[in-house]
KOLZATOR-259066 format. One record per atom (N, C-alpha, C): residue number from 1; residue in three letters; atom name; x, y, z. Coordinates in steps of 0.1 Angstrom, whole numbers, plus 5000, padded with zeros to 4 digits. Atoms other than C-alpha are relative to their C-alpha. Layout:
% KOLZATOR-259066
{seq = NUM	type = ALA	atom = CA	px = X	py = Y	pz = Z} $
...
This chain:
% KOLZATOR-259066
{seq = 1	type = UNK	atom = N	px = 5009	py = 4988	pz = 5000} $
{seq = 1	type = UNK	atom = CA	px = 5000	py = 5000	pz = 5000} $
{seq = 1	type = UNK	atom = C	px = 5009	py = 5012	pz = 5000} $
{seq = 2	type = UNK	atom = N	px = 4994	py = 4987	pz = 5004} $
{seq = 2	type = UNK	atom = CA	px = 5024	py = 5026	pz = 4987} $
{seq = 2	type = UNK	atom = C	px = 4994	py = 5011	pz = 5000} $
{seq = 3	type = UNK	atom = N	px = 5010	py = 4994	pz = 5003} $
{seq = 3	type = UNK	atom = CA	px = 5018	py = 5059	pz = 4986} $
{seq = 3	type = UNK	atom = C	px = 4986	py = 5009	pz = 5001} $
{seq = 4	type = UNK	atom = N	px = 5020	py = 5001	pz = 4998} $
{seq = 4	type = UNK	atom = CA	px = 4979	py = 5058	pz = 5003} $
{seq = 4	type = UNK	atom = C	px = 5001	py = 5016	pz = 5004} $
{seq = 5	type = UNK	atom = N	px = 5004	py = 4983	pz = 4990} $
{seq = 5	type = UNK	atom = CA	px = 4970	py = 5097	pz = 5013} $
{seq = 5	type = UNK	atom = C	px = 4989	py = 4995	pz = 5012} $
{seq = 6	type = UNK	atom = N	px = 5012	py = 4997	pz = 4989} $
{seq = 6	type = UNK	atom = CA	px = 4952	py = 5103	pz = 5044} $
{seq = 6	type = UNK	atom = C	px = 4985	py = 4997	pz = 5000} $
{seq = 7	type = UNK	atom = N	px = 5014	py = 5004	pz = 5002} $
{seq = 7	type = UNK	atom = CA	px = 4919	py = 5104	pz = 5030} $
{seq = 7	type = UNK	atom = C	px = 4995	py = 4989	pz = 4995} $
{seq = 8	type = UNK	atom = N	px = 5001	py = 5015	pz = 4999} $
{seq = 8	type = UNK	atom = CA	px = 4921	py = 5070	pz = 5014} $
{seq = 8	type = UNK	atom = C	px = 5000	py = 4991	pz = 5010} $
{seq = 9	type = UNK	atom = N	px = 5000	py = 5007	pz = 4988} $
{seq = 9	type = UNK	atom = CA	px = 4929	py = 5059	pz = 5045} $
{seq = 9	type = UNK	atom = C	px = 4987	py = 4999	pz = 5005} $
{seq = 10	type = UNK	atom = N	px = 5016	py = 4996	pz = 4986} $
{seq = 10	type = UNK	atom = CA	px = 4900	py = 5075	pz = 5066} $
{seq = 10	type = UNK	atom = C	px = 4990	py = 4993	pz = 4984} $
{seq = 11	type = UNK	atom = N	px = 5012	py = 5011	pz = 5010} $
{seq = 11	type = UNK	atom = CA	px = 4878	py = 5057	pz = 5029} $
{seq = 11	type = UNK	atom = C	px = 5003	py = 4987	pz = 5004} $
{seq = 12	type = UNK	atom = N	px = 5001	py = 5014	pz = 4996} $
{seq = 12	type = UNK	atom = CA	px = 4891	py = 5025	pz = 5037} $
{seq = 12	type = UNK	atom = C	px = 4998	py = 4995	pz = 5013} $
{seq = 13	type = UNK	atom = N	px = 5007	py = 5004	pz = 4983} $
{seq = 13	type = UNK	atom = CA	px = 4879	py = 5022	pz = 5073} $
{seq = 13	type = UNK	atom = C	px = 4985	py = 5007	pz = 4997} $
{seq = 14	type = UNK	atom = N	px = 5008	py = 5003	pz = 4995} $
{seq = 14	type = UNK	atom = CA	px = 4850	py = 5036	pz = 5062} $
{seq = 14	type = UNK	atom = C	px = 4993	py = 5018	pz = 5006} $
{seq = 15	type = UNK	atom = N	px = 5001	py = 4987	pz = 4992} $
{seq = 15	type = UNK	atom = CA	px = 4853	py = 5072	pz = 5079} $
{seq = 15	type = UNK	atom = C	px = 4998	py = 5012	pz = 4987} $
{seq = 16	type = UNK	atom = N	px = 4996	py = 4985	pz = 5010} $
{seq = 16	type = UNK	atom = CA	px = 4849	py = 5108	pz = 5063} $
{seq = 16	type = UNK	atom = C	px = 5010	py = 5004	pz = 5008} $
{seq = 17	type = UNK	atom = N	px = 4987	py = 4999	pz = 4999} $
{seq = 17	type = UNK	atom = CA	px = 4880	py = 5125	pz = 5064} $
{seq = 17	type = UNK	atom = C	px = 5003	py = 5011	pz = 5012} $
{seq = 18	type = UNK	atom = N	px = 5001	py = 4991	pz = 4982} $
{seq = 18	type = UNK	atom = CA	px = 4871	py = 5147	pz = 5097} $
{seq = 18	type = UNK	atom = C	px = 4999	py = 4995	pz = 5011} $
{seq = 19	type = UNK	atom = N	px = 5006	py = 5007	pz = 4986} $
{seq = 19	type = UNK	atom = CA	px = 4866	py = 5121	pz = 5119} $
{seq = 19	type = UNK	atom = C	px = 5013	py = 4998	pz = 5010} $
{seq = 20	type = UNK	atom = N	px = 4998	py = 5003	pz = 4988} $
{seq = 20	type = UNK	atom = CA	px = 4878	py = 5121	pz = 5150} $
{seq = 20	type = UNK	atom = C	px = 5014	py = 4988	pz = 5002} $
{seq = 21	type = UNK	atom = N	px = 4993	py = 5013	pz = 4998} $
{seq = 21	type = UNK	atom = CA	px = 4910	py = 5100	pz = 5163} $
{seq = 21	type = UNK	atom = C	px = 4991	py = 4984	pz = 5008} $
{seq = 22	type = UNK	atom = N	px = 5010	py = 5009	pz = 4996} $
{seq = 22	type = UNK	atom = CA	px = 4887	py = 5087	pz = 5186} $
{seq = 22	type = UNK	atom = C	px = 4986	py = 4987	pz = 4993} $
{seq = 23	type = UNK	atom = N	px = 5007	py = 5005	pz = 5007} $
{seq = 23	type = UNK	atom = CA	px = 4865	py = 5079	pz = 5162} $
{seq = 23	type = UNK	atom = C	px = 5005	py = 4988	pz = 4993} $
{seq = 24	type = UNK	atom = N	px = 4986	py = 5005	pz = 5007} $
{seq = 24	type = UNK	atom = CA	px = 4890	py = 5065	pz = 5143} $
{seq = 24	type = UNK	atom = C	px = 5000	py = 4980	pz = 5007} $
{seq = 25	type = UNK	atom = N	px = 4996	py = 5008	pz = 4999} $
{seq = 25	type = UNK	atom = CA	px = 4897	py = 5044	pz = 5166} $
{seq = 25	type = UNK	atom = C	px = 4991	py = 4986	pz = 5006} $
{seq = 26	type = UNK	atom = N	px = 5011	py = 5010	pz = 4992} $
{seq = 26	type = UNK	atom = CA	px = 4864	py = 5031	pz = 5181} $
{seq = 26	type = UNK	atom = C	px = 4998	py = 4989	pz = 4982} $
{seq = 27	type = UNK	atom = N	px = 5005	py = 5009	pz = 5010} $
{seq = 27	type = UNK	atom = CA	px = 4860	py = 5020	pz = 5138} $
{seq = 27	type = UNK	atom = C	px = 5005	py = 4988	pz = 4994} $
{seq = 28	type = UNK	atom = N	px = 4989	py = 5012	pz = 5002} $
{seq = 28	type = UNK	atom = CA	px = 4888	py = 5001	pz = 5137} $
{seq = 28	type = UNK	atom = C	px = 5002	py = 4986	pz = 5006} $
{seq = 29	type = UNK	atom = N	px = 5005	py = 5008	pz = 4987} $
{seq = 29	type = UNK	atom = CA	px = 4881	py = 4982	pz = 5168} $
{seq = 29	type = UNK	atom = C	px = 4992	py = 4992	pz = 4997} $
{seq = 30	type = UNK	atom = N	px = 5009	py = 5007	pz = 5007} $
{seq = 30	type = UNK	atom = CA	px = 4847	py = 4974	pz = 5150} $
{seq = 30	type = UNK	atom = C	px = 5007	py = 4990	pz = 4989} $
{seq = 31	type = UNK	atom = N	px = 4991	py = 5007	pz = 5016} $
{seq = 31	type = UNK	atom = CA	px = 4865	py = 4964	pz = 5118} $
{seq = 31	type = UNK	atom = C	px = 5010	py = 4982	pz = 5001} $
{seq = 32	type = UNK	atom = N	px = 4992	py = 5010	pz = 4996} $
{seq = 32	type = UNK	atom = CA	px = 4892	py = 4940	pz = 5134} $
{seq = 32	type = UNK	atom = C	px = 4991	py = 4991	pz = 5009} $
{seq = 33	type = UNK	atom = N	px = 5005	py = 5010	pz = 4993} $
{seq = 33	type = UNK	atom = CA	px = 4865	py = 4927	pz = 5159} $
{seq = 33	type = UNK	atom = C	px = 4990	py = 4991	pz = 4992} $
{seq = 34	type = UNK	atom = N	px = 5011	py = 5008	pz = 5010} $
{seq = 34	type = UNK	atom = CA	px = 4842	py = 4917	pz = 5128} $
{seq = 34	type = UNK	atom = C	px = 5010	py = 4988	pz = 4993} $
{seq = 35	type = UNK	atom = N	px = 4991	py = 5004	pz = 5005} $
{seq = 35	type = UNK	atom = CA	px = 4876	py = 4904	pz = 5113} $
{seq = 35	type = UNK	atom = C	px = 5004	py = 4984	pz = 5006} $
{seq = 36	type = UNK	atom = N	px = 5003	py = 5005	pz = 4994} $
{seq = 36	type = UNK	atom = CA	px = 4880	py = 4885	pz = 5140} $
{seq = 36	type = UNK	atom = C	px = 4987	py = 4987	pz = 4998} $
{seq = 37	type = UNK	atom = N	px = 5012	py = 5011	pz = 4998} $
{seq = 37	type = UNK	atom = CA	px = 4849	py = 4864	pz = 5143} $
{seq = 37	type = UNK	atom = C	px = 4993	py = 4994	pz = 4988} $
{seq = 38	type = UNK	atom = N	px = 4995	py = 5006	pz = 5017} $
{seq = 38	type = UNK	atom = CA	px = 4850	py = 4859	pz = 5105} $
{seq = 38	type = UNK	atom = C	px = 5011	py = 4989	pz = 5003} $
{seq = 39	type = UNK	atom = N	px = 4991	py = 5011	pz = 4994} $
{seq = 39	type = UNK	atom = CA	px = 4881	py = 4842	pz = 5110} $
{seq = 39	type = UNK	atom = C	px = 5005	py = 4987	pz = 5010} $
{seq = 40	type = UNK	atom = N	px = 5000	py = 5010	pz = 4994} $
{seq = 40	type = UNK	atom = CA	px = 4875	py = 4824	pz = 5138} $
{seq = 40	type = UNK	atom = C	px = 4988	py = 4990	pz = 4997} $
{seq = 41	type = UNK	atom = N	px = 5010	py = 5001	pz = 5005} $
{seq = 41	type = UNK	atom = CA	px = 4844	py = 4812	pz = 5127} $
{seq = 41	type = UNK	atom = C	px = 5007	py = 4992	pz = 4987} $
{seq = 42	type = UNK	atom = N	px = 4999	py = 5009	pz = 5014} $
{seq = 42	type = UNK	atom = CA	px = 4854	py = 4802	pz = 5089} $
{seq = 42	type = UNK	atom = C	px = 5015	py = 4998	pz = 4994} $
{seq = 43	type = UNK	atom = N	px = 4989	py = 5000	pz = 5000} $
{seq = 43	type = UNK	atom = CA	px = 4889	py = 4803	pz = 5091} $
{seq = 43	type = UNK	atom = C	px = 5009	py = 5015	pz = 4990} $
{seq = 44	type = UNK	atom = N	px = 4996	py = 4994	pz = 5007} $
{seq = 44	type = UNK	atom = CA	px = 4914	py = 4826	pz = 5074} $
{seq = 44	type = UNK	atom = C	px = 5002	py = 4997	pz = 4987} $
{seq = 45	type = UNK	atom = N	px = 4994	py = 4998	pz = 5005} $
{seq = 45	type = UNK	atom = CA	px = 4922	py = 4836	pz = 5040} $
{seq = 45	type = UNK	atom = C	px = 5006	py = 5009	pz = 4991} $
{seq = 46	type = UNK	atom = N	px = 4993	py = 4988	pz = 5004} $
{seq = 46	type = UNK	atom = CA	px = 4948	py = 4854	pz = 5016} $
{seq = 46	type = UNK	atom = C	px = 4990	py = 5009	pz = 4999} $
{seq = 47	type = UNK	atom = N	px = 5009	py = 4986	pz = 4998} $
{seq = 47	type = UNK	atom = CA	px = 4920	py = 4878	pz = 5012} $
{seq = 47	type = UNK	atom = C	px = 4997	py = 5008	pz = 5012} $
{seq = 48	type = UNK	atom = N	px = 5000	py = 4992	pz = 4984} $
{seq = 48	type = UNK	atom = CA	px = 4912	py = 4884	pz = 5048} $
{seq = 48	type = UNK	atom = C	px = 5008	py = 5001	pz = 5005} $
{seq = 49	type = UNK	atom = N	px = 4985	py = 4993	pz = 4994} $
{seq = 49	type = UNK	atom = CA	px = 4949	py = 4888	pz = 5054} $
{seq = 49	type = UNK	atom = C	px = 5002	py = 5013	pz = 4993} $
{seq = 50	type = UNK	atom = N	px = 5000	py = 4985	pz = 5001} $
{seq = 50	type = UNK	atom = CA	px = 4948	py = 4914	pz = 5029} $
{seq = 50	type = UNK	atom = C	px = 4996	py = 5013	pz = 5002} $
{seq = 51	type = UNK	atom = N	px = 5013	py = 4991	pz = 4992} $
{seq = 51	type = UNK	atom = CA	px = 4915	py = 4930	pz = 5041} $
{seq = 51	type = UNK	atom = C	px = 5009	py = 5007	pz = 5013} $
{seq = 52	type = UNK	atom = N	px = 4994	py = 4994	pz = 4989} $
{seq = 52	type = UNK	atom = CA	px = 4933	py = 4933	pz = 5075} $
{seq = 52	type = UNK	atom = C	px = 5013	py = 5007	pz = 4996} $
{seq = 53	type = UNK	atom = N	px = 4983	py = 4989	pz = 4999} $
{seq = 53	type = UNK	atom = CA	px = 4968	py = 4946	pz = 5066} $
{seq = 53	type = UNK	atom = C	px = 4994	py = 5013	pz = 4991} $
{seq = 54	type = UNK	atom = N	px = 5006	py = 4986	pz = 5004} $
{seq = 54	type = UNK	atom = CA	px = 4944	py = 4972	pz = 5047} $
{seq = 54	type = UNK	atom = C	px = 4999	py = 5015	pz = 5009} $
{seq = 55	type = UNK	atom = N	px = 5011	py = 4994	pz = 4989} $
{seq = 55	type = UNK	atom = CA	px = 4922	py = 4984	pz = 5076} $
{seq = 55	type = UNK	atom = C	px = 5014	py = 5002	pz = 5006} $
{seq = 56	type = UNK	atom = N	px = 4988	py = 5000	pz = 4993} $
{seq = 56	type = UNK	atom = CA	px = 4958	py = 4980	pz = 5098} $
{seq = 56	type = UNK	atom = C	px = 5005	py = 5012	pz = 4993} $
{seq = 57	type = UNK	atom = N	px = 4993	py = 4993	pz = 5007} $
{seq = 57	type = UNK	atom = CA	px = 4979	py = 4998	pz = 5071} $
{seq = 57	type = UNK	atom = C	px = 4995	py = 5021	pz = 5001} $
{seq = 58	type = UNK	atom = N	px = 5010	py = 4987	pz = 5004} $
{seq = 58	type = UNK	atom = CA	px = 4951	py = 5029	pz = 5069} $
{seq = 58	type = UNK	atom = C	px = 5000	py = 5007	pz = 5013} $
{seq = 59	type = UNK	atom = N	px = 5007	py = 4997	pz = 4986} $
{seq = 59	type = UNK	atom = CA	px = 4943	py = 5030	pz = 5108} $
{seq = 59	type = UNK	atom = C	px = 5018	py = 5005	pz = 5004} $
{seq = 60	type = UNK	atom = N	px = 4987	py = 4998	pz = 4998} $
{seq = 60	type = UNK	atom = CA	px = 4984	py = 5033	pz = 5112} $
{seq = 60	type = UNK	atom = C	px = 5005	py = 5015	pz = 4995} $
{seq = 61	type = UNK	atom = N	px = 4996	py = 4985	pz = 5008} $
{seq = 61	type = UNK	atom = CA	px = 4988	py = 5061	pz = 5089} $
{seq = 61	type = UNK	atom = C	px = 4993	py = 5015	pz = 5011} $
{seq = 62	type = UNK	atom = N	px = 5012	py = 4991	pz = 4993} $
{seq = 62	type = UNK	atom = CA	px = 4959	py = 5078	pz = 5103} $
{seq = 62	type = UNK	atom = C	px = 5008	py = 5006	pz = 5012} $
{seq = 63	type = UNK	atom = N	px = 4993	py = 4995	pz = 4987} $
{seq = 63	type = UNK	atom = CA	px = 4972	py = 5074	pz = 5141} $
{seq = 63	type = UNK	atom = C	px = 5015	py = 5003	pz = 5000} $
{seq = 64	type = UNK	atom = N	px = 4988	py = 4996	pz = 5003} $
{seq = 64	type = UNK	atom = CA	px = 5008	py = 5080	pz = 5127} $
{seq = 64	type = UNK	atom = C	px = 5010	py = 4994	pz = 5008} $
{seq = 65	type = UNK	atom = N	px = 4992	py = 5008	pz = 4990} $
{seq = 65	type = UNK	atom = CA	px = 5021	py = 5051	pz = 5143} $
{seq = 65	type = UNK	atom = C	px = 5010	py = 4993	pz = 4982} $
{seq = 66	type = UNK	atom = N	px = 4994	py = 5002	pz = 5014} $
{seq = 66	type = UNK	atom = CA	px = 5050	py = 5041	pz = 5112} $
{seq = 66	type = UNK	atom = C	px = 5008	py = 4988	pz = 5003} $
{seq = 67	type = UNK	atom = N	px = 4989	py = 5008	pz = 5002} $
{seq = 67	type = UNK	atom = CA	px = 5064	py = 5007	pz = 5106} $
{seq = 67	type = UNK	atom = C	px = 5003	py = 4992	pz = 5016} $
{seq = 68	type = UNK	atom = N	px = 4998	py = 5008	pz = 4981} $
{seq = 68	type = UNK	atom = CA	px = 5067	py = 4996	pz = 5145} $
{seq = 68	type = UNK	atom = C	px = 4989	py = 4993	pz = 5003} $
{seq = 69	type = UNK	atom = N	px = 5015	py = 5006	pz = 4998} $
{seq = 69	type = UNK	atom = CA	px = 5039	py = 4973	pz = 5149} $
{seq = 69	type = UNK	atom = C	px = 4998	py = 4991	pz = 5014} $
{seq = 70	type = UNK	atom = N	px = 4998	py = 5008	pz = 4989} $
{seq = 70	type = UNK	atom = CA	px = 5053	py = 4962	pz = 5185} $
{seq = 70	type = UNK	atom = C	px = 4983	py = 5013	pz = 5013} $
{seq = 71	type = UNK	atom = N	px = 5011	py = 4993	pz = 4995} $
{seq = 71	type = UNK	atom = CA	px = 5024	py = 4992	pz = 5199} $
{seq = 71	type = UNK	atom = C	px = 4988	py = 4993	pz = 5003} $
{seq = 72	type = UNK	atom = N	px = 5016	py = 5010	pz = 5000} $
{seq = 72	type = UNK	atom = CA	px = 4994	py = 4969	pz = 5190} $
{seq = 72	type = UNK	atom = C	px = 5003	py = 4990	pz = 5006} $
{seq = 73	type = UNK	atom = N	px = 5006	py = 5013	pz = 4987} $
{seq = 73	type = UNK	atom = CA	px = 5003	py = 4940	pz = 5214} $
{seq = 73	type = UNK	atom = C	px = 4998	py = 5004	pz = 5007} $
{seq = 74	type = UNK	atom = N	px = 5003	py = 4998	pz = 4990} $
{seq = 74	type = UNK	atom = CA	px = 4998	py = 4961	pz = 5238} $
{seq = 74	type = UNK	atom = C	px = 4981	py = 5010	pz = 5001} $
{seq = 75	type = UNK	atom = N	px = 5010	py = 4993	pz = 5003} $
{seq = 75	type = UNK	atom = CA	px = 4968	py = 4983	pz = 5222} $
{seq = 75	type = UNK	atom = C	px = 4988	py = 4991	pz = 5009} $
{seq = 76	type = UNK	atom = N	px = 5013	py = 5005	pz = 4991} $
{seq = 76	type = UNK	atom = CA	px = 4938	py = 4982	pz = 5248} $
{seq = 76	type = UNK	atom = C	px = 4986	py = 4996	pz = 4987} $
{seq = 77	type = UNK	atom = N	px = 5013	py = 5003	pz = 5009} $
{seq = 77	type = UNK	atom = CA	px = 4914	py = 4976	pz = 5212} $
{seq = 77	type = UNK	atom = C	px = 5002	py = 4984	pz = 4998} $
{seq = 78	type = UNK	atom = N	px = 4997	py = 5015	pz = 5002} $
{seq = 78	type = UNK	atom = CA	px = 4931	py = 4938	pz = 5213} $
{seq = 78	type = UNK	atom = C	px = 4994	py = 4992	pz = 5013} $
{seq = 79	type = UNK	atom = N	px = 5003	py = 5008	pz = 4989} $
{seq = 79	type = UNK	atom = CA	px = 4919	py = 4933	pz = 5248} $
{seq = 79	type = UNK	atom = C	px = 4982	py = 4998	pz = 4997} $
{seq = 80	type = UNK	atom = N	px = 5012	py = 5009	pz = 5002} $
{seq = 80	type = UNK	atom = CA	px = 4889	py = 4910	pz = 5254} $
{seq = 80	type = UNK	atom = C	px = 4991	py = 5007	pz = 5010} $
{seq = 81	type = UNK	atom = N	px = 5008	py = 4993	pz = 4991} $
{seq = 81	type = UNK	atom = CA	px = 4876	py = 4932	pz = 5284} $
{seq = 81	type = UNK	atom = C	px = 4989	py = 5009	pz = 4994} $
């Protein structure tokens, strides 16, 4: 995903391009938690790995977290609480 601007991003999650980090971050949450129960449910494949490194790749830009992807094991949107 070379290249993506901002606003493609906030389109591939889904968002208009004013939204909110928070927002942001609650759609992502949605996104990966639907991801999720697809997955566990019917298992994975190469598509729904791409789907996610999309939504990931877009949600990354956005929060301007770059290339370090050690933040999201700890990200409170992975917890089950």
């Amino acid at each position: 995903m070379a290249d993506i601007t901002e606003k493609s991003c906030y389109e591939i999650l889904g968002l208009s391009d004013n939204a909110d980090k928070e927002h942001v971050e609650k759609k992502y949450a949605m996104l990966v938690k639907q991801y999720k129960h697809k997955t566990d449910e019917y298992g994975t494949t190469n598509e729904d790995l791409e789907y996610y490194n999309r939504i990931t790749k877009a949600y990354n830009e956005i929060m301007g977290i770059k290339g370090d992807y050690s933040e999201a094991v700890n990200n409170p949107l992975f917890s089950d609480a």
